[in-house]
C-alpha positions as CSV (number, residue, x, y, z in Angstrom):
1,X,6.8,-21.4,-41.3
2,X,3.9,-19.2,-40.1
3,X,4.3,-15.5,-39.1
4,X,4.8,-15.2,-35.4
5,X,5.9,-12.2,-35.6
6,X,3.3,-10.2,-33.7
7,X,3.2,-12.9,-30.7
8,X,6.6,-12.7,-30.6
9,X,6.6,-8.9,-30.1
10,X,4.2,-9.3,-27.3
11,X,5.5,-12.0,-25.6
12,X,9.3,-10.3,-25.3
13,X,7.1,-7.0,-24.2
14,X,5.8,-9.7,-21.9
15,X,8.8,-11.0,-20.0
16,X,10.2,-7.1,-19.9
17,X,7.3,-6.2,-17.5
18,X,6.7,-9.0,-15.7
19,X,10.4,-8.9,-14.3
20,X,9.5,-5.5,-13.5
21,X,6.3,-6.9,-11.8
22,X,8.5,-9.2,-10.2
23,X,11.5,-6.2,-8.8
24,X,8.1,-4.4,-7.7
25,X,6.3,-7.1,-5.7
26,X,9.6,-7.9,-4.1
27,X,9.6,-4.1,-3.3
28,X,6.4,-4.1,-1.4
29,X,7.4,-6.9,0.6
30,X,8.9,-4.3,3.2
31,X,5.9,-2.2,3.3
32,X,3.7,-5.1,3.9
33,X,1.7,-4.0,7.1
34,X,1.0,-8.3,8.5
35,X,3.1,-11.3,8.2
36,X,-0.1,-12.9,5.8
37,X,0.9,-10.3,3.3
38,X,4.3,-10.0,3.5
39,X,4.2,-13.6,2.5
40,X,1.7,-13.5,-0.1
41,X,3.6,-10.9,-1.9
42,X,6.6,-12.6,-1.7
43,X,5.3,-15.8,-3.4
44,X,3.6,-13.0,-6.1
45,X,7.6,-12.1,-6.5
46,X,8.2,-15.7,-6.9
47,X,5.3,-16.4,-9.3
48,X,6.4,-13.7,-11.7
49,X,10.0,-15.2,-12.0
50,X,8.4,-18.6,-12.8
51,X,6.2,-16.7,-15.5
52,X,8.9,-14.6,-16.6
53,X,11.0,-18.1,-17.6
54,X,7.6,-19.4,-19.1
55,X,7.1,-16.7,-21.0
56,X,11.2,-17.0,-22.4
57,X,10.5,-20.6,-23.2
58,X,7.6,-20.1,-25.0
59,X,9.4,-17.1,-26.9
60,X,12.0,-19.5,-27.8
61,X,9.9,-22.5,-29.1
62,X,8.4,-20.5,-31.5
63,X,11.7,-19.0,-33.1
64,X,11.7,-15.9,-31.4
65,X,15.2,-15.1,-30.0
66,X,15.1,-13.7,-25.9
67,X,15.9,-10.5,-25.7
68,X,19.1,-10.8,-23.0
69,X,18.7,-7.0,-22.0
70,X,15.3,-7.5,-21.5
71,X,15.6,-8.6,-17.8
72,X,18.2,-6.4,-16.9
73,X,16.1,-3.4,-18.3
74,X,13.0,-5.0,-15.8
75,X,15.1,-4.7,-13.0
76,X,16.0,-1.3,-13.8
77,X,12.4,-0.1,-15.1
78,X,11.9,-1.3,-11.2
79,X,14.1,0.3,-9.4
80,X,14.1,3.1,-10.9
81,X,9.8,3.3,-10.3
82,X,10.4,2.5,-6.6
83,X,13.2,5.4,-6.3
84,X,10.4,8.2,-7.7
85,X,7.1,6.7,-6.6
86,X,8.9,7.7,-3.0
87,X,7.9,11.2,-3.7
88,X,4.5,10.4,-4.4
89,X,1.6,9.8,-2.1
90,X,1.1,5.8,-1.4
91,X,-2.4,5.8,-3.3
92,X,-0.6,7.1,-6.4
93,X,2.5,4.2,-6.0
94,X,-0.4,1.8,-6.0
95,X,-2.2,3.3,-8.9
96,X,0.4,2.9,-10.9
97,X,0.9,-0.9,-10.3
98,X,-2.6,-1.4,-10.7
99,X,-1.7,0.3,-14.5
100,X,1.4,-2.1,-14.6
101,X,-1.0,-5.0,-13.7
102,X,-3.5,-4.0,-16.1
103,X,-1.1,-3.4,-19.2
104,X,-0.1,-7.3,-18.3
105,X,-3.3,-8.6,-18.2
106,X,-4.5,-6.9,-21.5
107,X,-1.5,-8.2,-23.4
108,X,-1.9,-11.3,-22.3
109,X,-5.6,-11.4,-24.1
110,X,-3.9,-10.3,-27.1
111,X,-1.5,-13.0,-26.8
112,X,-4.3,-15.5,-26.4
113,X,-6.1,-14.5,-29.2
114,X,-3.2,-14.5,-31.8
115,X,-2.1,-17.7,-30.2
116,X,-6.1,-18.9,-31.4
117,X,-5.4,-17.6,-34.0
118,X,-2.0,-19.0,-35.2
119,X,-3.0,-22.6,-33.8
120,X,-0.3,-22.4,-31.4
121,X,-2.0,-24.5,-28.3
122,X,1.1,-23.9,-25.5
123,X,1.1,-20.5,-26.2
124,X,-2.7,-20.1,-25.5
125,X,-2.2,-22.3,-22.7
126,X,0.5,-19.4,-21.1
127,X,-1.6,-16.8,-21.8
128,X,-4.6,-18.1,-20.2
129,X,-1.9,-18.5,-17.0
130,X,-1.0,-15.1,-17.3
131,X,-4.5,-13.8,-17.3
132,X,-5.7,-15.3,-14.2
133,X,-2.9,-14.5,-12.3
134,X,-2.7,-11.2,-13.4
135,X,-6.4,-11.0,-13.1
136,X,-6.0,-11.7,-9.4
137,X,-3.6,-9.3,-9.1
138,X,-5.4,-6.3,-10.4
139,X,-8.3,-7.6,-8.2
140,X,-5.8,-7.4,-5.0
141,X,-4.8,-4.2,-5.7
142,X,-8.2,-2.8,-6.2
143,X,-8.9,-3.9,-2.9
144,X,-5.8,-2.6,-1.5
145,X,-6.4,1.5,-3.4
146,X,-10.5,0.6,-1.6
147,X,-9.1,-0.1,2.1
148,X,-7.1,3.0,1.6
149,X,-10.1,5.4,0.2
150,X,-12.3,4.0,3.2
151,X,-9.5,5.5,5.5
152,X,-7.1,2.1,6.0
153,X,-5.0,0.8,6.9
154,X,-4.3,-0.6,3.6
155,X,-2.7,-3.9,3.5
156,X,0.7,-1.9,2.7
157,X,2.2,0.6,4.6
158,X,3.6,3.9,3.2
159,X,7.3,4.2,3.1
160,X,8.3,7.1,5.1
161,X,8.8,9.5,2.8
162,X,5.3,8.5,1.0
163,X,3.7,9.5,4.7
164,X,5.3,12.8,4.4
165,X,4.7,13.2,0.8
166,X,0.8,12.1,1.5
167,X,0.7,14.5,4.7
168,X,1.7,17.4,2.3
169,X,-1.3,17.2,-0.1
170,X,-3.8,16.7,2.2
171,X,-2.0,19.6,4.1
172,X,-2.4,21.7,0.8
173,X,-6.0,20.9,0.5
174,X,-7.3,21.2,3.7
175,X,-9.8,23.8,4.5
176,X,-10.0,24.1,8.0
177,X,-7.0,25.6,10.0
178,X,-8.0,25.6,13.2
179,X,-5.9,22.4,14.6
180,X,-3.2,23.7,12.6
181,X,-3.2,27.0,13.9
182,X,-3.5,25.5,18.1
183,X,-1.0,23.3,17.1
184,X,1.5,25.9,16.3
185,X,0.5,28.3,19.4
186,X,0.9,25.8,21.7
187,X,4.5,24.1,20.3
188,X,5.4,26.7,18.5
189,X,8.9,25.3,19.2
190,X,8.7,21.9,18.5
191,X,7.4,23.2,15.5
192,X,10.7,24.7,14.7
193,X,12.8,21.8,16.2
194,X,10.7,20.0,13.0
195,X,11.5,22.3,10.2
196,X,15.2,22.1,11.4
197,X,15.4,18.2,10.7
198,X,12.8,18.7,7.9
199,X,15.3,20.5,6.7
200,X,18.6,18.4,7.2
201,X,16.8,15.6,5.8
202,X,15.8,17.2,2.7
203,X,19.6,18.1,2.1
204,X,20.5,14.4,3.1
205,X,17.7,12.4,1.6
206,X,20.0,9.8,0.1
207,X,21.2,9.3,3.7
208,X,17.8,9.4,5.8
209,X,16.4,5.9,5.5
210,X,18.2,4.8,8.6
211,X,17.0,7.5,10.8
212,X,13.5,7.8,9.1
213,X,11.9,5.3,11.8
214,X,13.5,7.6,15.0
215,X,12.8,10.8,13.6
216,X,9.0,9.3,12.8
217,X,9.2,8.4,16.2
218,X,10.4,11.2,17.8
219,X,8.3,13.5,16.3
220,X,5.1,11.0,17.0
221,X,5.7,11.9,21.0
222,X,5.1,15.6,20.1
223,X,2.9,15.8,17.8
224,X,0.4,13.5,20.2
225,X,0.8,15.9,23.1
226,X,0.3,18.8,21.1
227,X,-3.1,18.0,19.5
228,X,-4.5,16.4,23.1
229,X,-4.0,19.9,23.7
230,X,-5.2,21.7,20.8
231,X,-8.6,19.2,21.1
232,X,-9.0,19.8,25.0
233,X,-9.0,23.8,23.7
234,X,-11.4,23.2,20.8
235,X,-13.3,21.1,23.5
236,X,-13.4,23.9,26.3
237,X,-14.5,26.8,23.0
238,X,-17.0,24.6,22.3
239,X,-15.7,24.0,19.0
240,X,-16.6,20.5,18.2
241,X,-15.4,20.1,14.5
242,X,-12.4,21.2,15.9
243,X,-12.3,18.8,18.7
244,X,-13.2,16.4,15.9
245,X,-10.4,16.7,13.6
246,X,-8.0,17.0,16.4
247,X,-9.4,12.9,17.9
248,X,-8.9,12.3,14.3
249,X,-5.5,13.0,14.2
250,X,-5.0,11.1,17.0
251,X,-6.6,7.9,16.0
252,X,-4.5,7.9,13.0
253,X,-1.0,8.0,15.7
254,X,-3.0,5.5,17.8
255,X,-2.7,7.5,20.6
256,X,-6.1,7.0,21.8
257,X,-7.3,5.3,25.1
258,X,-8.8,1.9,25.6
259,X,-11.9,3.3,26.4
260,X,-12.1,5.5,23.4
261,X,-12.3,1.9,21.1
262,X,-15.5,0.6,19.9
263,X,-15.3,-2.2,21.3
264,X,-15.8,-2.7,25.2
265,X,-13.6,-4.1,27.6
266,X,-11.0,-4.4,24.7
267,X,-7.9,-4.3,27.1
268,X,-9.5,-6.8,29.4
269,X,-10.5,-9.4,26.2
270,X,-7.6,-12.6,25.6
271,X,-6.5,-12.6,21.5
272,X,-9.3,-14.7,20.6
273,X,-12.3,-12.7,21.8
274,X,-10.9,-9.6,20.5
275,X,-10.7,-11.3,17.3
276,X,-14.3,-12.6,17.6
277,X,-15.3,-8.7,18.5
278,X,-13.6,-7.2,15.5
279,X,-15.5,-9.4,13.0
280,X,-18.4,-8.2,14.5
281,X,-17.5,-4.2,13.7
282,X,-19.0,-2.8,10.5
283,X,-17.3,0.4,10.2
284,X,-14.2,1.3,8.5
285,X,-13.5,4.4,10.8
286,X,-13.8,1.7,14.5
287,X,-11.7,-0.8,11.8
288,X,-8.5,1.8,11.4
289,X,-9.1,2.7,15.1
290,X,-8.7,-0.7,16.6
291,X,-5.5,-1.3,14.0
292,X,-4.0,1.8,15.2
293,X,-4.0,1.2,18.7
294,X,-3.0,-2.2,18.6
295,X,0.3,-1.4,16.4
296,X,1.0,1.1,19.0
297,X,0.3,-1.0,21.9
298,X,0.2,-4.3,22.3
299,X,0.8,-5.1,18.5
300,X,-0.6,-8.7,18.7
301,X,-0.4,-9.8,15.1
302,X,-3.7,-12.3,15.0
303,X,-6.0,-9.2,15.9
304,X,-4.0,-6.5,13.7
305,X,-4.4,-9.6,10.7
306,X,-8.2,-10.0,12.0
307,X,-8.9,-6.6,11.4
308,X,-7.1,-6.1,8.6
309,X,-9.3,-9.1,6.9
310,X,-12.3,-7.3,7.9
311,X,-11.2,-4.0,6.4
312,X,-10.7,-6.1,3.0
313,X,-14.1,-7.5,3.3
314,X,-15.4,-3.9,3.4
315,X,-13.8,-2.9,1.1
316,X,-14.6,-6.1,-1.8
317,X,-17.9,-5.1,-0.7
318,X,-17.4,-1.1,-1.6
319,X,-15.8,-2.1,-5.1
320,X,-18.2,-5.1,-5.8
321,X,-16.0,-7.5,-5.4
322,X,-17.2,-11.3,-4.0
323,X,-16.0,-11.5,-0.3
C-alpha cells in the first residue's frame, strides 16, 4: 500500500480550517450590508460543510482515520477569531480571512499535486474543487478589503465595536484637529454624556451587544448636529478644509440633504430610475454618498444593492479584477 501519509496530513489540516471557514462565513452573515450577500454568504457557509464532509470521505478512502476533534477545534478556532477580531478594525477582520482563504487555497495545490503524484484520481478531483471555490473566495474578499480602501461601503458592515475600534485609529492618526476641537466647544457636554457610557460599556462589554444599536443611535443624533455646526463655523472662518472634513463626516452618518447628492432630482426619481442613475456614477466618494443616505432614509434595498454593485465594479476595476 502506497504512502499517503503526506496527503493525509493535509487533507485532515484541510477539514480543520474549512469548518472554521465554515463558523466564519456563517459569522458574517449578520454583518452583511444587502439581502444579495447575506444570502451568498450563507450558501458559502453551506458550501464549506459539504466540502468539509468531502474532504472526510476522501480522508477515509484512502486509510486515513478523521480526526473527531478536528471539527469541534474548527468551531472553536472560529469562535474564538470572531470574539478578538471585535477589537480590531473591520479591514483587519477581513485581512485575516483573506489569510484563512489563502492558506486553503495553497493547500489545496499541494493536495493536487501529491494526489498527481500518488495516482489517486478522486483526490485530485477534490482538490481541484477546493481550488476554485476557494479561488473565488479570495477573489471576493479582495473585492470586499478594495470597496473598503476606495471609502465603502464594503459589502460587510462593521460590528459595532469594529466602528469604534476603526474610529479610534483613524482618531490616532489624524492630523488635523480642527473639527475635533469645534466639536468639543460647541457639545462639550454631550461630549461628556459620551465618555460616561463609553465608559459603562467598556466595564460591561460582555453585556453591550443589546444596547450597541441605541447607544449607536443615540449618539448618531448628536454627533450630526454638532458637526453641521462645527462646518457652518469652519464655513463662516473661511476655513474650507475644515468645512470639508466636517461634510465628510456627515456623509459617512448620511445626514446629508437630497440636494447635496450627485445625482439630481434623486428624491423625486421612482426605484428604477434611481437605479438607472447610480449605474451611471463613476465615483466611489458620490457611490458611499448615495448608500449612506438611502440606509438612513428611505432604505429601499434595490438602489442600496444597485449601488453596492457599482461600488464592486470599481473596485474589480481598482484591483484588476474582470468585472
Amino acid at each position: 500500500m502506497a504512502d499517503n501519509s503526506k496527503i493525509i496530513n493535509q487533507l485532515r489540516a484541510l477539514v480543520l480550517l474549512t469548518q472554521t471557514e465554515e463558523q466564519v462565513a456563517r459569522t458574517r452573515v449578520s454583518q452583511a450590508r444587502t439581502d444579495a450577500v447575506r444570502r451568498e454568504l450563507t450558501q458559502n457557509a453551506d458550501h464549506a460543510a459539504e466540502r468539509t464532509r468531502a474532504i472526510t470521505d476522501q480522508l477515509r478512502a484512502i486509510g486515513g482515520v478523521p480526526d473527531v476533534v478536528t471539527p469541534a477545534l474548527g468551531r472553536l478556532s472560529a469562535v474564538l477569531k470572531a470574539t478578538f477580531e471585535q477589537a480590531e478594525p473591520l479591514e483587519e477582520a477581513l485581512l485575516q480571512d483573506l489569510q484563512l482563504e489563502h492558506q486553503l487555497l495553497d493547500r489545496a495545490t499541494y493536495v493536487k499535486v501529491l494526489a498527481e503524484t500518488a495516482e489517486l484520481p478522486r483526490v485530485k478531483q477534490l482538490a481541484e474543487r477546493l481550488i476554485t471555490a476557494h479561488s473565488a473566495t479570495v477573489e471576493w474578499l479582495t473585492v470586499v478589503l478594495a470597496e473598503e480602501a476606495l471609502g465603502g461601503p464594503a459589502a460587510l458592515q462593521p460590528t459595532a465595536f469594529q466602528r469604534v475600534a476603526g474610529t479610534a485609529a483613524r482618531a490616532a492618526n489624524a492630523p488635523v484637529r480642527f473639527v475635533a476641537n469645534r466639536v468639543n466647544e460647541v457639545a462639550d457636554s454631550a461630549q461628556q454624556r459620551r465618555e460616561e457610557v463609553g465608559q459603562k460599556l467598556g466595564e460591561v462589554a460582555d453585556k453591550a451587544t443589546s444596547f450597541s444599536d441605541a447607544v449607536r443611535e443615540t449618539l448618531v443624533v448628536g454627533r450630526s448636529a454638532a458637526l453641521r455646526r462645527a462646518e457652518r463655523i469652519a464655513r463662516r472662518e473661511g476655513n474650507k478644509e475644515a468645512a470639508k472634513t466636517a461634510k465628510a463626516a456627515r456623509e459617512e452618518l448620511g445626514d446629508v440633504n437630497a440636494d447635496e447628492l450627485p445625482i439630481k432630482g434623486y428624491d423625486s426619481l421612482s426605484t428604477q430610475d434611481a437605479v438607472k442613475a447610480v449605474k451611471g456614477l463613476t465615483s466611489p466618494h458620490d457611490l458611499r454618498v448615495v448608500i449612506r443616505y438611502e440606509e438612513t432614509h428611505k432604505n429601499r434595498s434595490g438602489i442600496v444593492s444597485a449601488t453596492q454593485t457599482r461600488l464592486a465594479d470599481l473596485a474589480k476595476e481598482a484591483v484588476g479584477v474582470d468585472a
